[in-house]
BALOBA-1460 file (C-alpha; in Angstrom, 3 decimals):
// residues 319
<rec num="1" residu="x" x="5.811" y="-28.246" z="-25.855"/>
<rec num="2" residu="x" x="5.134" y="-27.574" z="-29.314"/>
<rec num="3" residu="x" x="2.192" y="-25.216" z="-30.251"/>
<rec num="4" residu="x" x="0.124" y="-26.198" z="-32.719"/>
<rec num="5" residu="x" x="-0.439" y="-24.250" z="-36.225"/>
<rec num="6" residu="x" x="-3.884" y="-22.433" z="-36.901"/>
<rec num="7" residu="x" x="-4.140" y="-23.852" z="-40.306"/>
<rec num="8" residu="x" x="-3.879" y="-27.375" z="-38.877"/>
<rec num="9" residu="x" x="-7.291" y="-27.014" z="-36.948"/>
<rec num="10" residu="x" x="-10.510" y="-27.239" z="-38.026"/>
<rec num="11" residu="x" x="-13.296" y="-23.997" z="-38.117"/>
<rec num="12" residu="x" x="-15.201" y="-25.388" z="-34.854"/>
<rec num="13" residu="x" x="-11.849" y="-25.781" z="-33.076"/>
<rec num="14" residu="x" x="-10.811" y="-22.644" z="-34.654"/>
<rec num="15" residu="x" x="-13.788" y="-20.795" z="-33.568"/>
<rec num="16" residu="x" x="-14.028" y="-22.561" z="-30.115"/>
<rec num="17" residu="x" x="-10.368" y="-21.498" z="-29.338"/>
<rec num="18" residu="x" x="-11.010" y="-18.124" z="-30.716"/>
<rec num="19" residu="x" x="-13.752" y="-17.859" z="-28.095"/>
<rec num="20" residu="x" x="-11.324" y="-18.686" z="-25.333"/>
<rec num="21" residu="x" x="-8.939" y="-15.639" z="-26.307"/>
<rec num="22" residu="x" x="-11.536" y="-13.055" z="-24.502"/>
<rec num="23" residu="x" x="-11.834" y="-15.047" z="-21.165"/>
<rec num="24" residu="x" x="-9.179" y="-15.347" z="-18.506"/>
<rec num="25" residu="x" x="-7.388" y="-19.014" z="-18.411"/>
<rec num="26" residu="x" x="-6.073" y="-20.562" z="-14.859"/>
<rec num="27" residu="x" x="-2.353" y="-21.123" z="-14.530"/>
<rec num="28" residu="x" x="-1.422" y="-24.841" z="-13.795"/>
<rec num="29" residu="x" x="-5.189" y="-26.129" z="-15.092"/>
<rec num="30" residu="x" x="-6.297" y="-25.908" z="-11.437"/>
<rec num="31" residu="x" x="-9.899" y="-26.261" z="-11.833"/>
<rec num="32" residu="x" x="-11.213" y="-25.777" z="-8.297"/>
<rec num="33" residu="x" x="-13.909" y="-23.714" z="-7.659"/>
<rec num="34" residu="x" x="-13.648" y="-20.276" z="-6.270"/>
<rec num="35" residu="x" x="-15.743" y="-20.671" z="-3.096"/>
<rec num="36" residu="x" x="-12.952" y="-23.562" z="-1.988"/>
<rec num="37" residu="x" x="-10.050" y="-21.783" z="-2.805"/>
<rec num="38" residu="x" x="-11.590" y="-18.819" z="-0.693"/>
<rec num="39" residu="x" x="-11.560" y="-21.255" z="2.375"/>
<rec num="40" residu="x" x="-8.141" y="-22.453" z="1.608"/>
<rec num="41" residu="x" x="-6.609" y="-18.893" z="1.591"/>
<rec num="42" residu="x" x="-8.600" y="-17.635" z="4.941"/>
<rec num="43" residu="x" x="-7.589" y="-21.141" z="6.519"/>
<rec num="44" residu="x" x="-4.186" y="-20.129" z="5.512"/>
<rec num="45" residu="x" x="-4.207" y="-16.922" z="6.392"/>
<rec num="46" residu="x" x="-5.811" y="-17.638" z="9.951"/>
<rec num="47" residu="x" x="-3.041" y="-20.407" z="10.874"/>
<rec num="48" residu="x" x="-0.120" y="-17.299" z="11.285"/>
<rec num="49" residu="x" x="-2.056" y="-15.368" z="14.431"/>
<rec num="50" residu="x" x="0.243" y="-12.619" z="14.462"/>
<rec num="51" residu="x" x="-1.608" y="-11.322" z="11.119"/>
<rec num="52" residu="x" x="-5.261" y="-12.108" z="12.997"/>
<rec num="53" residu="x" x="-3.776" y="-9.357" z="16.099"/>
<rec num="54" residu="x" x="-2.533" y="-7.265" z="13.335"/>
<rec num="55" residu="x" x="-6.063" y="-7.249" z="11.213"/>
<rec num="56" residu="x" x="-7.854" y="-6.714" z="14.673"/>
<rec num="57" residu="x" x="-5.091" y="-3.739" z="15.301"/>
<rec num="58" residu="x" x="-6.035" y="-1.855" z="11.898"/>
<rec num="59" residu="x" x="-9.532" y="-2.325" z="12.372"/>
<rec num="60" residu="x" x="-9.834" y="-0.721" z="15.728"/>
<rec num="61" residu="x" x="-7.294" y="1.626" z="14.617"/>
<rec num="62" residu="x" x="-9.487" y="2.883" z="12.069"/>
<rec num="63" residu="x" x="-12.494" y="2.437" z="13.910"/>
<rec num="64" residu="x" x="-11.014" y="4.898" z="16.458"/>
<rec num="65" residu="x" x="-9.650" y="7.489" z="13.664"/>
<rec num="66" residu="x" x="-13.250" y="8.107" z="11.468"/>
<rec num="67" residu="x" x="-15.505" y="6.709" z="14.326"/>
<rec num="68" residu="x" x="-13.870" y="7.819" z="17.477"/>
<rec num="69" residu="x" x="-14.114" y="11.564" z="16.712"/>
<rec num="70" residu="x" x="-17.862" y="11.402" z="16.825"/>
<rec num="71" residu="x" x="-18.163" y="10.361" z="20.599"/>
<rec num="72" residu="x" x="-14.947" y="12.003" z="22.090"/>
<rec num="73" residu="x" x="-15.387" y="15.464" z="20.645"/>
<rec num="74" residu="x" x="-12.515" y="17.930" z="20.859"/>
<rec num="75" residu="x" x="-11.448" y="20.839" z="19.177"/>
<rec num="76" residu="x" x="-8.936" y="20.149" z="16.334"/>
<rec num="77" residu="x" x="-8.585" y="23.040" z="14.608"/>
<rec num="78" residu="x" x="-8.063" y="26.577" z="16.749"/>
<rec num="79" residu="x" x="-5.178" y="26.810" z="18.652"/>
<rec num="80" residu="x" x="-6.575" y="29.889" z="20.339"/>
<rec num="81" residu="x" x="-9.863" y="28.290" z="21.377"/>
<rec num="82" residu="x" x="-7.875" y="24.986" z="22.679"/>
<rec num="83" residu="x" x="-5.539" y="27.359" z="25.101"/>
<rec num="84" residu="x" x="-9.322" y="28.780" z="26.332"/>
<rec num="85" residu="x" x="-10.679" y="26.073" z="27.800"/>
<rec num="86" residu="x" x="-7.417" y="23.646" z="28.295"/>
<rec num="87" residu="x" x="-3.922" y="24.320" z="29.370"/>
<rec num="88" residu="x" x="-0.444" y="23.298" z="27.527"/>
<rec num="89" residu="x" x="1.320" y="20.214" z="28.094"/>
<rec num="90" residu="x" x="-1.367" y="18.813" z="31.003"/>
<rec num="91" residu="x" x="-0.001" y="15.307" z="31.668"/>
<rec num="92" residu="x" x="-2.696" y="12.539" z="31.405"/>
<rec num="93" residu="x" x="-5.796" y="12.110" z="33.694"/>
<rec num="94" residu="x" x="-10.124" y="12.299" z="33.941"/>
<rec num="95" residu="x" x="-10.011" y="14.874" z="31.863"/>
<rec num="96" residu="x" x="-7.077" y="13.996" z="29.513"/>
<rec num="97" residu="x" x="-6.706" y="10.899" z="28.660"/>
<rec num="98" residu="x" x="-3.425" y="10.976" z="26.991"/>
<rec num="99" residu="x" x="-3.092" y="14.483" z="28.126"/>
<rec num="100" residu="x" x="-2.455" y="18.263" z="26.261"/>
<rec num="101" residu="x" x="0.446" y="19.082" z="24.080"/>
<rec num="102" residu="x" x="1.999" y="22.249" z="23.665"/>
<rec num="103" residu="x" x="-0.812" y="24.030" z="21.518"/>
<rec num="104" residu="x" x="-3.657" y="22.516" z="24.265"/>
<rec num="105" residu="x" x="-5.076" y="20.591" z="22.130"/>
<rec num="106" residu="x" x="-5.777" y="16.994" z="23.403"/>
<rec num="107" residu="x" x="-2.833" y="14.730" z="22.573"/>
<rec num="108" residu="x" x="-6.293" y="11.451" z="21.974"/>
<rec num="109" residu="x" x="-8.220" y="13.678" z="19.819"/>
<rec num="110" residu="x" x="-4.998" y="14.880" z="17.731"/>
<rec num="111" residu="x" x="-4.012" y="10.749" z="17.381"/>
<rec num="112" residu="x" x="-7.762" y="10.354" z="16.001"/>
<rec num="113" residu="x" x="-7.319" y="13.573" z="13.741"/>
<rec num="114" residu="x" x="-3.810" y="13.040" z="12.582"/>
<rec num="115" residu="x" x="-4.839" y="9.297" z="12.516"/>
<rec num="116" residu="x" x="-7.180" y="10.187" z="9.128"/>
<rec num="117" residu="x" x="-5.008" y="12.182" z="7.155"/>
<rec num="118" residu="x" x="-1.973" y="9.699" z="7.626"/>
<rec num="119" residu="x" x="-4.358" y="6.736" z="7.021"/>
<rec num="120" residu="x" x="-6.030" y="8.313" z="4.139"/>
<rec num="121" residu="x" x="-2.674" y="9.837" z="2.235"/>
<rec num="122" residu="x" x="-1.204" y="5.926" z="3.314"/>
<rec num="123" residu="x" x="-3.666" y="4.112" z="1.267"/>
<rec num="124" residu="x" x="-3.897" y="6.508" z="-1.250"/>
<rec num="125" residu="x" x="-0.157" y="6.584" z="-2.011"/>
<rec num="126" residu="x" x="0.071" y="3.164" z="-1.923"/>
<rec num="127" residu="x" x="-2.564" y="2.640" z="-4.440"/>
<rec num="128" residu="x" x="-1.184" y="5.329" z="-6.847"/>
<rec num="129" residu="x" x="2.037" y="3.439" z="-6.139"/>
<rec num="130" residu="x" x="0.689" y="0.092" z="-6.935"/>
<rec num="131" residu="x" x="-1.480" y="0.661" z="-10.189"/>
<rec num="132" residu="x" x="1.902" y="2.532" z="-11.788"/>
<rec num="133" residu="x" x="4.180" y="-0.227" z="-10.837"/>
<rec num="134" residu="x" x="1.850" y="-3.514" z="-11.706"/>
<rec num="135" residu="x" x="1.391" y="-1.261" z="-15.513"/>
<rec num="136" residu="x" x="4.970" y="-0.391" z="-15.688"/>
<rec num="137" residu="x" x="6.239" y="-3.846" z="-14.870"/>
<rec num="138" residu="x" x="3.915" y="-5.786" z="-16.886"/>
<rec num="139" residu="x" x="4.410" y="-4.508" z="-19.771"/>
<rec num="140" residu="x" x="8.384" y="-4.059" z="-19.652"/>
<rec num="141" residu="x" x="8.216" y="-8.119" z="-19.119"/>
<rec num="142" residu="x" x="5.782" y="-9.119" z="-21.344"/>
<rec num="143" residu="x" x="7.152" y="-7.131" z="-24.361"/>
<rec num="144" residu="x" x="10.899" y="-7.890" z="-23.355"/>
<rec num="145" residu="x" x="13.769" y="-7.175" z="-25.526"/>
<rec num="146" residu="x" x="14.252" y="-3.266" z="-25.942"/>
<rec num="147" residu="x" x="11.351" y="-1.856" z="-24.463"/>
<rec num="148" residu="x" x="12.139" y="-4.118" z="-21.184"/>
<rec num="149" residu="x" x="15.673" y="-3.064" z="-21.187"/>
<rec num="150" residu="x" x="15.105" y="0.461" z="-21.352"/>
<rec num="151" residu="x" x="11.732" y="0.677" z="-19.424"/>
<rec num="152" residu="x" x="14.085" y="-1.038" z="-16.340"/>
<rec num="153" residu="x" x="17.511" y="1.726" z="-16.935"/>
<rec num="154" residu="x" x="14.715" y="4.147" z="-16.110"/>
<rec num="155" residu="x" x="13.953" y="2.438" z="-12.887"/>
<rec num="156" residu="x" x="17.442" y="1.759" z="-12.147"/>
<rec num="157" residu="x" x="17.932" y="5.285" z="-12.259"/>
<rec num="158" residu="x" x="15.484" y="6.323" z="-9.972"/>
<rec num="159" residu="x" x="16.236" y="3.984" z="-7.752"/>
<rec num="160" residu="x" x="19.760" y="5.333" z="-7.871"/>
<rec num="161" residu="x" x="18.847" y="8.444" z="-6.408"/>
<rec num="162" residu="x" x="18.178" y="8.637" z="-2.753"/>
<rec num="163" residu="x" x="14.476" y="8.388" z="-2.164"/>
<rec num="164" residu="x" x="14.466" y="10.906" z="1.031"/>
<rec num="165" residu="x" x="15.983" y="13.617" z="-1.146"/>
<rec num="166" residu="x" x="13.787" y="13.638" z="-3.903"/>
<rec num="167" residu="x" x="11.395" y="13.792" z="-1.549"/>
<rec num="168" residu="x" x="12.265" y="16.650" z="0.158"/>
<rec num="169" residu="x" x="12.945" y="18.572" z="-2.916"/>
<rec num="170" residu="x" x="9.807" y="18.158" z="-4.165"/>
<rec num="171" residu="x" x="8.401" y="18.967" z="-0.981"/>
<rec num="172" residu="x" x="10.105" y="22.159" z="-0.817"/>
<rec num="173" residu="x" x="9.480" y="22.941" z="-4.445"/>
<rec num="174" residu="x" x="5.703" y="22.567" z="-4.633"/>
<rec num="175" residu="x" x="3.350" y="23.606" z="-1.480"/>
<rec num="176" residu="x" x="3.156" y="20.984" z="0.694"/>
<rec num="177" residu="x" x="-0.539" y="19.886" z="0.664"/>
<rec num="178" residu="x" x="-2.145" y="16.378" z="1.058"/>
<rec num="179" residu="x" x="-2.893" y="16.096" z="-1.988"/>
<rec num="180" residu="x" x="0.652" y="16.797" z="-3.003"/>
<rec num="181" residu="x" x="2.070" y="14.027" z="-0.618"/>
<rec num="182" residu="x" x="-0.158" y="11.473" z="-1.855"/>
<rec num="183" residu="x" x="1.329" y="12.101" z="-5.405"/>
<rec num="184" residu="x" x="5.020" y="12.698" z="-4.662"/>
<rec num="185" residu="x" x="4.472" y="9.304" z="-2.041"/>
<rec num="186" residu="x" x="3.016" y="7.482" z="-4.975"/>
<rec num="187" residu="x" x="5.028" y="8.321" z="-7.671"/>
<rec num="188" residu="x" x="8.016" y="7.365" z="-5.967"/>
<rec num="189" residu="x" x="7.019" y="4.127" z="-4.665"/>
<rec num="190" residu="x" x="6.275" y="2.585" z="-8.026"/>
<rec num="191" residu="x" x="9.630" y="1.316" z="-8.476"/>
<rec num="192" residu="x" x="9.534" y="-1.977" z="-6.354"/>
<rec num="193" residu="x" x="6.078" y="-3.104" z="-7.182"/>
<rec num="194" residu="x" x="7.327" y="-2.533" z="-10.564"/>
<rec num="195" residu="x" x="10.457" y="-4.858" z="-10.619"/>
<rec num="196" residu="x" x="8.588" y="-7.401" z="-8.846"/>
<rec num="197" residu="x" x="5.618" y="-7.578" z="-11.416"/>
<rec num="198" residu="x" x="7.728" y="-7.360" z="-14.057"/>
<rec num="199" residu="x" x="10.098" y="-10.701" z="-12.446"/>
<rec num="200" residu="x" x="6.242" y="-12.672" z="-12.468"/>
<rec num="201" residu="x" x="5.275" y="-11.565" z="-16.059"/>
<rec num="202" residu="x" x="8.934" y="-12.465" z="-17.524"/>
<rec num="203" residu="x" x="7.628" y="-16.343" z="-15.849"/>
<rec num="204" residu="x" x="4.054" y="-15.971" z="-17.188"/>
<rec num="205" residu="x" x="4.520" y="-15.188" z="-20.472"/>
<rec num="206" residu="x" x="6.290" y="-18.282" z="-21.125"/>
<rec num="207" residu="x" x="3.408" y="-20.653" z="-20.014"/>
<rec num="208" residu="x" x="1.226" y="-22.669" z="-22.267"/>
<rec num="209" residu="x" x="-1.969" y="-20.700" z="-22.525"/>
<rec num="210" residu="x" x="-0.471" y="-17.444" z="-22.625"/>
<rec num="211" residu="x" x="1.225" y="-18.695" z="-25.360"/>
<rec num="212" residu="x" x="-1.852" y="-19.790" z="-26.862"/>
<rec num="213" residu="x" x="-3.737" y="-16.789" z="-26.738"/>
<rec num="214" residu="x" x="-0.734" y="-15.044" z="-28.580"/>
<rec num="215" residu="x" x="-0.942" y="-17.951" z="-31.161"/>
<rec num="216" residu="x" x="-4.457" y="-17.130" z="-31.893"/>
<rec num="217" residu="x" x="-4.080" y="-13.603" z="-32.330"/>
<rec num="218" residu="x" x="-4.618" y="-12.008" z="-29.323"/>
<rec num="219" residu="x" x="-3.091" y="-8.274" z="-28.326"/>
<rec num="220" residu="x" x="-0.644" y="-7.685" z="-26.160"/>
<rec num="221" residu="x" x="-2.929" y="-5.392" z="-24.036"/>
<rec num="222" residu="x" x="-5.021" y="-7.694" z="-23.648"/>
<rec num="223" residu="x" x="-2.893" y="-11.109" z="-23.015"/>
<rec num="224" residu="x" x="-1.444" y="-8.451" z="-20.096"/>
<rec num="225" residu="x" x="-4.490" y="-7.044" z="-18.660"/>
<rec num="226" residu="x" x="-6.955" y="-10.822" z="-18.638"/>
<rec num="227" residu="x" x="-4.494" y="-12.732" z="-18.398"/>
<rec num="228" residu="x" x="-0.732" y="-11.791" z="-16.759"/>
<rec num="229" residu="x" x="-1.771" y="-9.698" z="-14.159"/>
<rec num="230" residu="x" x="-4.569" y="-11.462" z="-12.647"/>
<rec num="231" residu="x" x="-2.383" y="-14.449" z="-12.247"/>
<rec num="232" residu="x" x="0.249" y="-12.409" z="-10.564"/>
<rec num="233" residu="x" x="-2.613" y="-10.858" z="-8.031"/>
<rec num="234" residu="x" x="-0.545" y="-12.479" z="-5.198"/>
<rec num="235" residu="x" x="2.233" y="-10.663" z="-5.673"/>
<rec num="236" residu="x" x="0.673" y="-7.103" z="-6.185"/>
<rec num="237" residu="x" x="-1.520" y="-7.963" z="-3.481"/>
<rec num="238" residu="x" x="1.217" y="-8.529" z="-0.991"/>
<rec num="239" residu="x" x="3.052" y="-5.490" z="-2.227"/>
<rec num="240" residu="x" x="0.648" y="-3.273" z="-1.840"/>
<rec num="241" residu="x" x="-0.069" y="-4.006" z="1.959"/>
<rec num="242" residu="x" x="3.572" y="-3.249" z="2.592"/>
<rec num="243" residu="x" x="3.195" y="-0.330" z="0.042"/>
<rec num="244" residu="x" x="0.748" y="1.066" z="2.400"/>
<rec num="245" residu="x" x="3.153" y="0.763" z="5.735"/>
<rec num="246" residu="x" x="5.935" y="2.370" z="3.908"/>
<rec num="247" residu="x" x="3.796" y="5.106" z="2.860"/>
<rec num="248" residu="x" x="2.762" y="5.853" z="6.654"/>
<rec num="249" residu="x" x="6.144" y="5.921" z="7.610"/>
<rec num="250" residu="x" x="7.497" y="7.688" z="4.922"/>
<rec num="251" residu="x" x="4.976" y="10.340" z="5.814"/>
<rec num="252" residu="x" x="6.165" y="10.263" z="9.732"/>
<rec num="253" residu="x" x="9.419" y="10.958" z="8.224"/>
<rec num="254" residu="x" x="8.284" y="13.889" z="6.459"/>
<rec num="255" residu="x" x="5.895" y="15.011" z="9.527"/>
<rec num="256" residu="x" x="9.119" y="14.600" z="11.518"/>
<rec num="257" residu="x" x="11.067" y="17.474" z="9.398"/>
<rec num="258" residu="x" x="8.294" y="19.379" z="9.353"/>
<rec num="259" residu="x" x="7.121" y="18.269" z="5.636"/>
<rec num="260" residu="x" x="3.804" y="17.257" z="6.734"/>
<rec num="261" residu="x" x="0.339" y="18.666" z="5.990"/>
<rec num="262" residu="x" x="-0.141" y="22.525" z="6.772"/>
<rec num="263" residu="x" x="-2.258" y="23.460" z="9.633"/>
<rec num="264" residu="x" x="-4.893" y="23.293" z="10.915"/>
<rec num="265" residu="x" x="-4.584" y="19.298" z="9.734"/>
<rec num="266" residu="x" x="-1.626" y="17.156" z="11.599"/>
<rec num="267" residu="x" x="-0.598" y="13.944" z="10.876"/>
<rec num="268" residu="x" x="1.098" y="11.337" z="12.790"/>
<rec num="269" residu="x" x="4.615" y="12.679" z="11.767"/>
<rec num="270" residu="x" x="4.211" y="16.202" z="12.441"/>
<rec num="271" residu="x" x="2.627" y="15.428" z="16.263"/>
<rec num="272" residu="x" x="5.833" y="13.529" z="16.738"/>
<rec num="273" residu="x" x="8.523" y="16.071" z="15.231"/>
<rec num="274" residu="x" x="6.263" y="18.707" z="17.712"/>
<rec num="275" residu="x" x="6.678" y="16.253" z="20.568"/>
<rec num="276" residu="x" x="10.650" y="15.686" z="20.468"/>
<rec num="277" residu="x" x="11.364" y="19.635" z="21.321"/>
<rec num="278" residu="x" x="9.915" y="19.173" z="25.139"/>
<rec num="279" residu="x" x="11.292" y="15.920" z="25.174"/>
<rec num="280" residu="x" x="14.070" y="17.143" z="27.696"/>
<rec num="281" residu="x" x="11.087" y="18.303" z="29.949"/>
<rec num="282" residu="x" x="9.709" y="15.310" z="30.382"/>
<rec num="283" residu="x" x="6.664" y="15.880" z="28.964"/>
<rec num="284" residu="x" x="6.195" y="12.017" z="27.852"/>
<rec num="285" residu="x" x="2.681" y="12.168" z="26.980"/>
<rec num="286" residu="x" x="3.672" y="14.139" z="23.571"/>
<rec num="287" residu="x" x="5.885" y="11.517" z="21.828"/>
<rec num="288" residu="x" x="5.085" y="7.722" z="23.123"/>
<rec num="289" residu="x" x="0.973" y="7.768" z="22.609"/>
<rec num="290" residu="x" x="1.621" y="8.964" z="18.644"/>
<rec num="291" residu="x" x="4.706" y="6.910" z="18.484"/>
<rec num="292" residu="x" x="2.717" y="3.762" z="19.370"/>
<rec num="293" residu="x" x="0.156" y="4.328" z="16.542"/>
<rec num="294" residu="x" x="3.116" y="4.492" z="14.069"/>
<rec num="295" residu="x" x="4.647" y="1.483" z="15.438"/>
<rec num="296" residu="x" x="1.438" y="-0.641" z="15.649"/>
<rec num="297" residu="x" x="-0.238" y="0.229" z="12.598"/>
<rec num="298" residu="x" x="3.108" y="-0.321" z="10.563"/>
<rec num="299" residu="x" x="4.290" y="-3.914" z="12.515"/>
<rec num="300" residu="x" x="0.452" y="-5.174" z="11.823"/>
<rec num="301" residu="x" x="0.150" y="-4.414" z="8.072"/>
<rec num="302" residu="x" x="3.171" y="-6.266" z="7.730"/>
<rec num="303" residu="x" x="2.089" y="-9.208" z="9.662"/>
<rec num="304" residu="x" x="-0.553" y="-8.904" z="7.516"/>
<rec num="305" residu="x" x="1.668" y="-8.783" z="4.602"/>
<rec num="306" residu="x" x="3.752" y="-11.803" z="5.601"/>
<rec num="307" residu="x" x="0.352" y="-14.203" z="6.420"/>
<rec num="308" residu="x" x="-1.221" y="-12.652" z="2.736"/>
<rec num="309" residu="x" x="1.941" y="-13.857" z="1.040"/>
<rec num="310" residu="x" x="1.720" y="-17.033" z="2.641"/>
<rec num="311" residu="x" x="-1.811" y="-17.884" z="1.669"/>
<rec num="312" residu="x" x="-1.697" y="-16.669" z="-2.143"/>
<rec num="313" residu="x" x="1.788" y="-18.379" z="-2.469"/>
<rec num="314" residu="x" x="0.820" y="-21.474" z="-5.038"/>
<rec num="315" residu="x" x="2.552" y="-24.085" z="-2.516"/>
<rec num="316" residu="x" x="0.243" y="-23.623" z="-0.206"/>
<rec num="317" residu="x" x="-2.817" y="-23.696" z="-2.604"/>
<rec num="318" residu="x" x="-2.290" y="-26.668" z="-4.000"/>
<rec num="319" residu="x" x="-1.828" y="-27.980" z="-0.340"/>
């Protein structure tokens, strides 16, 4: 399709198309409005019920981390005042729920307080994660040529080195804090959201009224910012729920070699890495209650990740 020259236009077209440079066009002319596409995405997104079990499971889930702690109050944070009124390793009953674990502190109240921090330094990482690889990856494919070639060798490279290790050595390096996990998380879970925005811009760039916003002397920053990345919001959307269950477990994995938060705080990782040493004396109660948090909070954000991906992918929209 050819693009038409400025000079060929008249000043009220001119101006009128001018206008247009400042506000965000929709891909494909689709001219619904907002409040129908809304219904057409939850409709979507309610037909696949295993992400309407997982939604339900992260609710609760969080409910039971922040809320939880305020009706089932236990003591957290003194190892010395937990062995005074409760004994190690109790298995589960009344009192205990999901009983004691080696420190007597209650294995329910640890799941709510480890719970936070791992939810908390999840989201957080993922986010950092997210906003680094949507900026990255937009502009590499929206500028192309040599910024986009060298912009991507630096993500090849990183993604050449094994993710675990540089993990660990920054870890080691740097005092482990959560602050410091949501960072080294984050900064090196950019690379895949990157790659993927970048593979959506390289398509956007090339359509008609991103081309005409370039035409009529609009900046790159702001072609990218009103006008590629809101029309890849799918994708980043979608990526960042799974960003946020590979940050959890990423974290477990940490937790599990004991790279976790320092104490007082736990987090889901470190209560299972304590759990595996008594796992010879049958102390169940220590390993499958925090496993099962891991597991369920991880399989539902990706159900919820698969039905998301479903509903903002432009098939089904224009269903």
């Amino acid at each position: 399709m050819a693009v038409m020259d400025p000079g060929e236009l008249s000043p009220e077209q001119l101006q009128l198309t001018r206008d247009d440079v400042g506000a965000p066009l929709p891909s494909g002319g689709d001219m619904r409005s907002s409040g129908s596409l809304s219904r057409q995405l939850l409709g979507v997104f309610a037909e696949n019920k295993l992400a309407i079990v997982g939604a339900v499971v992260v609710v609760l889930m969080i409910l039971l981390c922040y809320i939880g702690p305020d009706f089932y109050h236990t003591n957290q944070t003194s190892t010395q005042q937990a062995l005074l009124y409760s004994s190690q390793n109790s298995p589960p009953g009344a009192q205990y729920p999901l009983g004691t674990d080696s420190n007597g502190f209650d294995i329910l109240g640890r799941i709510m307080y480890g719970g936070q921090t791992s939810l908390e330094i999840g989201f957080a990482a993922a986010g950092i994660a997210t906003v680094i690889g949507v900026i990255w990856g937009a502009v590499s494919g929206f500028f192309g040529g040599v910024v986009d070639a060298v912009m991507m060798r630096i993500v090849d490279v990183f993604l050449a080195l094994p993710g675990i290790y540089l993990l660990l050595t920054l870890t080691v390096i740097f005092r482990s804090s959560e602050e410091l996990l949501i960072l080294v998380i984050g900064f090196t879970a950019w690379l895949v959201p990157a790659r993927l925005v970048r593979g959506e811009t390289l398509t956007l760039r090339v359509r008609e009224y991103v081309q005409a916003v370039r035409v009529m002397g609009g900046r790159g920053s702001r072609v990218v910012a009103r006008h590629i990345v809101p029309n890849a919001i799918g994708t980043i959307i979608v990526n960042a729920t799974f960003q946020v269950a590979d940050a959890i477990l990423i974290l477990a994995a940490l937790g599990f070699l004991g790279l976790g938060v320092p104490a007082p705080k736990t987090d889901w990782g470190s209560m299972l890495s304590n759990g595996v040493n008594y796992v010879t004396t049958g102390y169940w109660w220590e390993i499958y209650p925090v496993a099962g948090a891991i597991v369920l909070v991880v399989v539902s954000l990706n159900f919820i990740g698969d039905a998301l991906r479903d509903a903002l992918e432009v098939r089904l929209q224009r269903r």
